[in-house]
VOGU-3710 file (C-alpha; in Angstrom, 3 decimals, decimal comma):
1> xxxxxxxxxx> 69,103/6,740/-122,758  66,535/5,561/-120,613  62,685/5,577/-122,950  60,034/8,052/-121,532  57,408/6,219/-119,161  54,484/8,506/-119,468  51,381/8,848/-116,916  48,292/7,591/-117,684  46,854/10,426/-117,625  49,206/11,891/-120,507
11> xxxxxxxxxx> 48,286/8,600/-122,559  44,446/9,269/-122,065  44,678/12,836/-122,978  46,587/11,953/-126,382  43,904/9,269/-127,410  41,442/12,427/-126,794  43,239/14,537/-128,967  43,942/12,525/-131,580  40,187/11,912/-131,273  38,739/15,691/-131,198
21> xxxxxxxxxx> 41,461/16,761/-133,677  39,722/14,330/-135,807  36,790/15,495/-135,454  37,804/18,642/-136,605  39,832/17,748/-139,513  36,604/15,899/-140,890  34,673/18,810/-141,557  36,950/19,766/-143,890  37,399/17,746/-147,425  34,306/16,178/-148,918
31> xxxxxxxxxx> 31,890/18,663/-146,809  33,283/20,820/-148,240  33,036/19,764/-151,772  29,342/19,144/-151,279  28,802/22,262/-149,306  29,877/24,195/-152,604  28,186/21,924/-155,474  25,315/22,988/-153,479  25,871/26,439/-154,030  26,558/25,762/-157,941
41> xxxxxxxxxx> 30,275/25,635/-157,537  31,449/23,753/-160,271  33,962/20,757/-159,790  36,827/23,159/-160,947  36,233/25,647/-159,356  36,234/22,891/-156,191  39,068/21,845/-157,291  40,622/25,400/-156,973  39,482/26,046/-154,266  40,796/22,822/-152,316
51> xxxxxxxxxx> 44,173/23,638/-154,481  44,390/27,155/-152,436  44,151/25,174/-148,987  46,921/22,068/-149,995  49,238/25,244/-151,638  49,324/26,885/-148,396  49,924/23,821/-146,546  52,264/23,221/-148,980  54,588/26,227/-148,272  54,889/26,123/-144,858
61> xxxxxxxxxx> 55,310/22,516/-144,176  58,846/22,568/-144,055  59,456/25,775/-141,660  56,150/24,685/-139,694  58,138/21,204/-139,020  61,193/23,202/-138,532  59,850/25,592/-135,932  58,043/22,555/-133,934  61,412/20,769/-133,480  62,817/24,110/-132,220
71> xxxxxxxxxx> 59,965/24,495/-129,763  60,735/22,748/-126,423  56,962/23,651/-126,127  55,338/21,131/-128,457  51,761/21,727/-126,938  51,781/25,823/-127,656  52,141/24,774/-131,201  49,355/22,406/-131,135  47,338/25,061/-129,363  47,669/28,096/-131,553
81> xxxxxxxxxx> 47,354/25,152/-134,726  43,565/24,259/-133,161  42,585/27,807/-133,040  43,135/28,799/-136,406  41,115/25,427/-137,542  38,385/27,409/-135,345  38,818/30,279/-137,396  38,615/28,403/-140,584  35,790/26,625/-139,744  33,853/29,909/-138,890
91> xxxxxxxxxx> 34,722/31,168/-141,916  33,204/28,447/-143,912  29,944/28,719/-141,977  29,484/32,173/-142,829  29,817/32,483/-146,221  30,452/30,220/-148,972  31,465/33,586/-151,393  35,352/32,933/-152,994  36,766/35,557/-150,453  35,506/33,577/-147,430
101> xxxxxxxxxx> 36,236/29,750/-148,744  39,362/31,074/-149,973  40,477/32,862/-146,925  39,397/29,164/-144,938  41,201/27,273/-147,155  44,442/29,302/-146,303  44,344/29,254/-142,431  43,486/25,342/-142,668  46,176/25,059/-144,670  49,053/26,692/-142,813
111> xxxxxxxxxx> 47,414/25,635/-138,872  47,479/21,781/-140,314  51,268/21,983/-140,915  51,982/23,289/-137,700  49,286/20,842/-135,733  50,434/16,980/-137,943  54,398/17,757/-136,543  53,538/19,000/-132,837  51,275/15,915/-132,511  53,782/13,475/-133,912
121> xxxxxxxxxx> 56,481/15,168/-131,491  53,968/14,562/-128,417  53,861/10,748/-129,335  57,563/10,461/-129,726  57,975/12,380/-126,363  55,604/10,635/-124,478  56,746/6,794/-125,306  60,154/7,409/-127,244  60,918/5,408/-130,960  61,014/2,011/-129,523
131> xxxxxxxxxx> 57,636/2,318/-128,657  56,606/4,829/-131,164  55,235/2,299/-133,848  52,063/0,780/-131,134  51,757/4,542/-129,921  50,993/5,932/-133,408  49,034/2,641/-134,555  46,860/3,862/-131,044  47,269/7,347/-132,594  45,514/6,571/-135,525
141> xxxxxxxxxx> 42,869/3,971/-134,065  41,721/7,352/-132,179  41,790/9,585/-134,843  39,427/6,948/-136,898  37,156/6,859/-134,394  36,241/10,276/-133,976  36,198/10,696/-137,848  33,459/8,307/-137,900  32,069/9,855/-135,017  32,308/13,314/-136,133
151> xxxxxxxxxx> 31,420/12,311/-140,219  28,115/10,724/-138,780  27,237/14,105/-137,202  27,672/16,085/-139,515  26,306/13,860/-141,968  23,099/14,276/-139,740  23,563/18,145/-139,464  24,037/18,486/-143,231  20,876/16,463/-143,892  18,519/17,442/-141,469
161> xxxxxxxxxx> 19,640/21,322/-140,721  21,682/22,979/-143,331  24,847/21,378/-144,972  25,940/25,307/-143,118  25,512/23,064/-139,695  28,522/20,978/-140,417  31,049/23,909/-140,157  29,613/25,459/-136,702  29,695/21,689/-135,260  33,444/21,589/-136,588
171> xxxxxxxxxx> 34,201/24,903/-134,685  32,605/23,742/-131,596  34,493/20,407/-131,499  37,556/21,563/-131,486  36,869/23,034/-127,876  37,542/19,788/-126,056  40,633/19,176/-128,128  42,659/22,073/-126,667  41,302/20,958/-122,995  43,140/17,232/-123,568
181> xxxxxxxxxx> 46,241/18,948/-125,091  46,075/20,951/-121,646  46,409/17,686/-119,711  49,527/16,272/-121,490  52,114/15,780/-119,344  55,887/14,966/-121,042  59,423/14,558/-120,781  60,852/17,020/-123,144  64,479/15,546/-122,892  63,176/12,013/-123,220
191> xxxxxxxxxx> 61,702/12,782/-127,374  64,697/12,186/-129,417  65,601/9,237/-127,720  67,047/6,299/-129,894  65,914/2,795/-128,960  68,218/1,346/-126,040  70,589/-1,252/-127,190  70,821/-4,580/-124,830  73,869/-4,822/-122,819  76,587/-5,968/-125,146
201> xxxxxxxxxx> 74,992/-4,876/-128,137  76,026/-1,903/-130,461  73,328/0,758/-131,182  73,126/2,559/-128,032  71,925/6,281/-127,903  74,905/8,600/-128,359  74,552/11,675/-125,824  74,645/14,964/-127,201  74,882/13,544/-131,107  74,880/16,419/-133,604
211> xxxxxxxxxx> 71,415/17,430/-135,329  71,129/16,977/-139,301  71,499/19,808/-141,269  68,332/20,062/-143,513  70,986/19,604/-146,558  72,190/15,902/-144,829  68,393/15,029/-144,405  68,036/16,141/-149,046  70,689/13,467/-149,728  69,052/11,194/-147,763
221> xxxxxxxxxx> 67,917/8,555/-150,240  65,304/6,432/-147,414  63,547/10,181/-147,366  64,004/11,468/-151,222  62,130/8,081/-152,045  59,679/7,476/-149,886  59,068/11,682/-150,804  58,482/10,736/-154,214  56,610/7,845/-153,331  54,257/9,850/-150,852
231> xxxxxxxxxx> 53,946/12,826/-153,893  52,183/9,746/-155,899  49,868/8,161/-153,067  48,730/12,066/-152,754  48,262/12,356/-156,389  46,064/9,465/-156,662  44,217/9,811/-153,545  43,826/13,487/-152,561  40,848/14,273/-155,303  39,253/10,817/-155,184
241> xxxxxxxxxx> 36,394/11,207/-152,990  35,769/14,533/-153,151  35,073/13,683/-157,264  32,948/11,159/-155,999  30,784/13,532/-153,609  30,500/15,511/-156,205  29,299/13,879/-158,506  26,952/12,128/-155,824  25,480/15,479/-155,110  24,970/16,064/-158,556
251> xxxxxxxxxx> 23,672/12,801/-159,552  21,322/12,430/-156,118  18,167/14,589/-155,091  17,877/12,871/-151,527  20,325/11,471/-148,327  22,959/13,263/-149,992  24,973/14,262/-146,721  24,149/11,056/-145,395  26,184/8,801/-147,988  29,174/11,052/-147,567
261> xxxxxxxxxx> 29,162/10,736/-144,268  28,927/7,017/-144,593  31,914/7,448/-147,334  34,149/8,362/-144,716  32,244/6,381/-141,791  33,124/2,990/-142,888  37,361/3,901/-143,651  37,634/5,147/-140,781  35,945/1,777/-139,140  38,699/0,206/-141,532
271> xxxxxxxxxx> 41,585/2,216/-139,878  40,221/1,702/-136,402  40,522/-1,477/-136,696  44,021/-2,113/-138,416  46,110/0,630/-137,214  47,461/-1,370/-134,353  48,232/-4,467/-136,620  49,643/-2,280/-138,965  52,207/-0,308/-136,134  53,314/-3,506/-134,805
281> xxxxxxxxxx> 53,701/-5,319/-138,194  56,027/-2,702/-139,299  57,822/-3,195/-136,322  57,892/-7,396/-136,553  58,306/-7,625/-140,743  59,986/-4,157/-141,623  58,583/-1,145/-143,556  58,512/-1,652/-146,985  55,917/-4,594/-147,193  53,428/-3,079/-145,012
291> xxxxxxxxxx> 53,815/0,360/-147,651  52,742/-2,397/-150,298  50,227/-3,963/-149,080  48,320/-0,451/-148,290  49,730/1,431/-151,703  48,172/-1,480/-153,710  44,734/-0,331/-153,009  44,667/3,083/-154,405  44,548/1,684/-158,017  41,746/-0,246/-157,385
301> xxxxxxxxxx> 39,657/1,944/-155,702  40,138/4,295/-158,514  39,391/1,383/-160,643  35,696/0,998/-159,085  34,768/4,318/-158,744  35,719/4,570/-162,480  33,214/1,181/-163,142  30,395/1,883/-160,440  27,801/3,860/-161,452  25,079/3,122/-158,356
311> xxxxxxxxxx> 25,855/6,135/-155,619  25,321/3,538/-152,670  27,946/1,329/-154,096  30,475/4,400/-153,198  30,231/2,877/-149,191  31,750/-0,343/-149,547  34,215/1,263/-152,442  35,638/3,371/-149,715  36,633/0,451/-147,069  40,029/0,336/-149,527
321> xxxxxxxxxx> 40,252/3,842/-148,100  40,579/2,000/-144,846  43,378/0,023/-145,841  45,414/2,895/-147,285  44,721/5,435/-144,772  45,654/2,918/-141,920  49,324/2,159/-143,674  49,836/5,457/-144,796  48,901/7,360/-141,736  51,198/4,911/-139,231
331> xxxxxxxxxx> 53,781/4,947/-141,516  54,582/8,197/-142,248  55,734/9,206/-138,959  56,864/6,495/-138,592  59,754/6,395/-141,470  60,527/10,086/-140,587  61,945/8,139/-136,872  63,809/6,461/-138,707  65,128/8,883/-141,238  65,771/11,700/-138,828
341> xxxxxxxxxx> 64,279/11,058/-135,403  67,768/9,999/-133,605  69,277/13,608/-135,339  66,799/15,808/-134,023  64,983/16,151/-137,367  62,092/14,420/-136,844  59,436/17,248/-137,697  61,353/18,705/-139,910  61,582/15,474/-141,846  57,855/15,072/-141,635
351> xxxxxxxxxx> 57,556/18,395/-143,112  59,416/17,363/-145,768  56,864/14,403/-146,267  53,925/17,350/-146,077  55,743/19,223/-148,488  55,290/16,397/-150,500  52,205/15,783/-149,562  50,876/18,812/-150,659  52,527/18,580/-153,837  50,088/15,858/-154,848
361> xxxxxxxxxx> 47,188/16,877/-153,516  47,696/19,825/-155,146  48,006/18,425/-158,370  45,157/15,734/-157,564  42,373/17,863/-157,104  42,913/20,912/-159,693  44,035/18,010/-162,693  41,195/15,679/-162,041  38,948/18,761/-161,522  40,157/20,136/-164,873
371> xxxxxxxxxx> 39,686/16,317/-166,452  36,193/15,732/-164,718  34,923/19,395/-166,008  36,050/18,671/-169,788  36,512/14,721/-170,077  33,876/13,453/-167,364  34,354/11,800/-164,005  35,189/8,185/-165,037  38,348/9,612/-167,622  39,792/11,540/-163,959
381> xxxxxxxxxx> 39,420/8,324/-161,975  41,118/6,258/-164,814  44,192/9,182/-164,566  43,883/8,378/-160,340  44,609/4,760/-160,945  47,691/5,282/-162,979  48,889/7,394/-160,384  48,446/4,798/-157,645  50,204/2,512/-159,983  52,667/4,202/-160,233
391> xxxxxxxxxx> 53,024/4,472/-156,693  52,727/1,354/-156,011  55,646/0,299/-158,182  57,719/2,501/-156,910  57,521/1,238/-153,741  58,516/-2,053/-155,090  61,319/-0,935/-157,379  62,836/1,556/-155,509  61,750/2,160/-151,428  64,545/0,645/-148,953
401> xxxxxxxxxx> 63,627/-0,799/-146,025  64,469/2,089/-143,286  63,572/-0,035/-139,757  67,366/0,009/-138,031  69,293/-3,011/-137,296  68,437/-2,798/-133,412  64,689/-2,609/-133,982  64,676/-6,063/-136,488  67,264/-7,548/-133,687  64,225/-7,199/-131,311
411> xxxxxx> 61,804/-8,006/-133,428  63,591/-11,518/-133,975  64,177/-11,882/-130,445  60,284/-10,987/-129,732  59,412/-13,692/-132,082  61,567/-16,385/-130,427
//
């Protein structure tokens, strides 16, 4: 089958989403950790609090990646997704009582399963899985940008307004992210194709092959391990900077909002900057030593947030959050194409990743909440480093390599 060749136009308007629904997504996380310390929540009852958001996400991961492969209307779900993060994001602003945070927490949680899938299925549609690894390296080179963007706003609004600012300015930019959605233009037809074998070659698209059943995609081992392996990057990463704004804003009288924002400023500079190299390396080398290279700096981080005790030394800390985010956000959807993407799974295989997902964020921020509140901070980022560990060795021990025959064929041949 022929690959998509998308307008301009429709690859503009994707680099603005990705952007704006960055923005968005920023104001939620270590805001809102700081937001509540400031109003005497304590770092469990954070902890809870972020738990109630990742459960809900949790839940509906699976039927929200379900339902966007049965859309043929990728962009309605997208839509509807952005305008409950509106919602949420109102919510916060008003109040920061249990009803209202918890209430926010719930809607983020159950529009972000719905929004990760539709956007994922509006990259594969617009360039097909040949091209899929560059388009979601540009995906996430966008989506860096406009979290640094949007965390050095808010860090502004937080610190010279009301750290109340940083949830109206989240509502407000999510405006121009439904007007680029708008101007996508795609080839429905075109989004499950499989990479076009050369003439002679085996691997060529089958027309009208059969759709996995969710029970073929469970005994899948490529997806049950890299599920397990994505359970563990969650656990170790999920809780590790919102611990450290915490205890920042506990530990800090002045520029509090400021060295958050730079927190999550200079990863996202990171991922900006490596998301390309990391696409098209996963395409040239494989899958499996790009996961390695990225997994291997979740230990450490937790490792020197456990040792450093100066605030400012957080910043420079958090560019391994570059590394990790850049691997981990390309390669997710990116091993879901290959697990399910030629079947006609491929959301509903990244909900099964999000399922995951949620699983260990879950369990990230209420346990080292729960550990920070009755052992201290530096005994919960210890218990994050074995957890990246762990991931990191499973990865080794255990991940297969899931790029397809056809894909290292041209990767050889591109290198000739």
């Amino acid at each position: 089958m022929q690959q998509p060749n998308p307008s301009q136009r429709s690859v503009r308007a994707l680099d603005w989403l990705n952007f704006f629904v960055a923005n968005v997504q920023t104001g939620f996380g270590p805001f809102i950790a700081s937001y509540l310390a400031s109003h005497k929540w304590t770092q469990g009852e954070i902890g809870l609090a972020l738990s109630v958001g990742t459960i809900s996400a949790m839940v509906s991961q699976v039927p929200g990646g379900a339902a966007v492969d049965a859309l043929r209307n990728k962009k309605a779900a997208a839509a509807w997704a952005i305008i409950a993060i509106i919602i949420s994001a109102v919510l916060l602003a008003a109040s920061p009582t249990v009803v209202a945070v918890m209430a926010a927490e719930i809607f983020h949680g159950f529009a972000s399963c719905m929004l990760v899938p539709a956007m994922a299925a509006l990259a594969l549609a617009l360039v097909g899985r040949q091209n899929l690894g560059d388009r979601l390296g540009r995906n996430a080179r966008w989506a860096s940008i406009g979290s640094a963007v949007a965390a050095g706003l808010m860090g502004l609004c937080g610190e010279y307004w009301s750290p109340r600012s940083v949830f109206w300015l989240t509502a407000a930019l999510a405006l121009p992210a439904l007007v680029a959605l708008v101007m996508i233009e795609y080839d429905q037809n075109a989004a499950y194709a499989k990479p076009a074998a050369k003439p002679g070659k085996a691997g060529a698209a089958v027309a009208g092959e059969p759709r996995e059943t969710i029970f073929d995609l469970l005994r899948d081992r490529r997806m049950l391990t890299f599920a397990a392996c994505v359970v563990l990057f969650h656990l170790s990463n999920a809780a590790m900077l919102n611990l450290a704004a915490g205890e920042v804003t506990a530990g800090m009288g002045d520029n509090v909002q400021l060295v958050i924002a730079a927190c999550i400023i200079v990863p996202q500079a990171i991922v900006a900057l490596m998301s390309p190299w990391v696409g098209r390396t996963a395409q040239a080398w494989g899958r499996r030593p790009v996961l390695i290279l990225g997994f291997c700096a979740l230990p450490l981080r937790a490792l020197l947030f456990a040792a450093v005790g100066n605030p400012y030394f957080l910043v420079p800390v958090q560019m391994l959050d570059g590394l990790s985010a850049a691997v981990f956000g390309v390669m997710l959807p990116l091993i879901a194409a290959d697990v399910a993407g030629g079947k006609g799974r491929y959301n509903l295989c990244i909900g099964l990743f999000g399922l995951s997902a949620g699983i260990g964020a879950t369990l990230s921020t209420a346990l080292a909440g729960f550990i920070a509140d009755h052992l201290g901070n530096t005994v919960s980022f210890l218990a994050l480093a074995s957890a990246g560990a762990a991931a990191v060795l499973l990865v080794w021990l255990a991940m297969p390599e899931t790029r397809d025959a056809l894909e290292e064929e041209n990767a050889r041949d591109a290198t000739v």
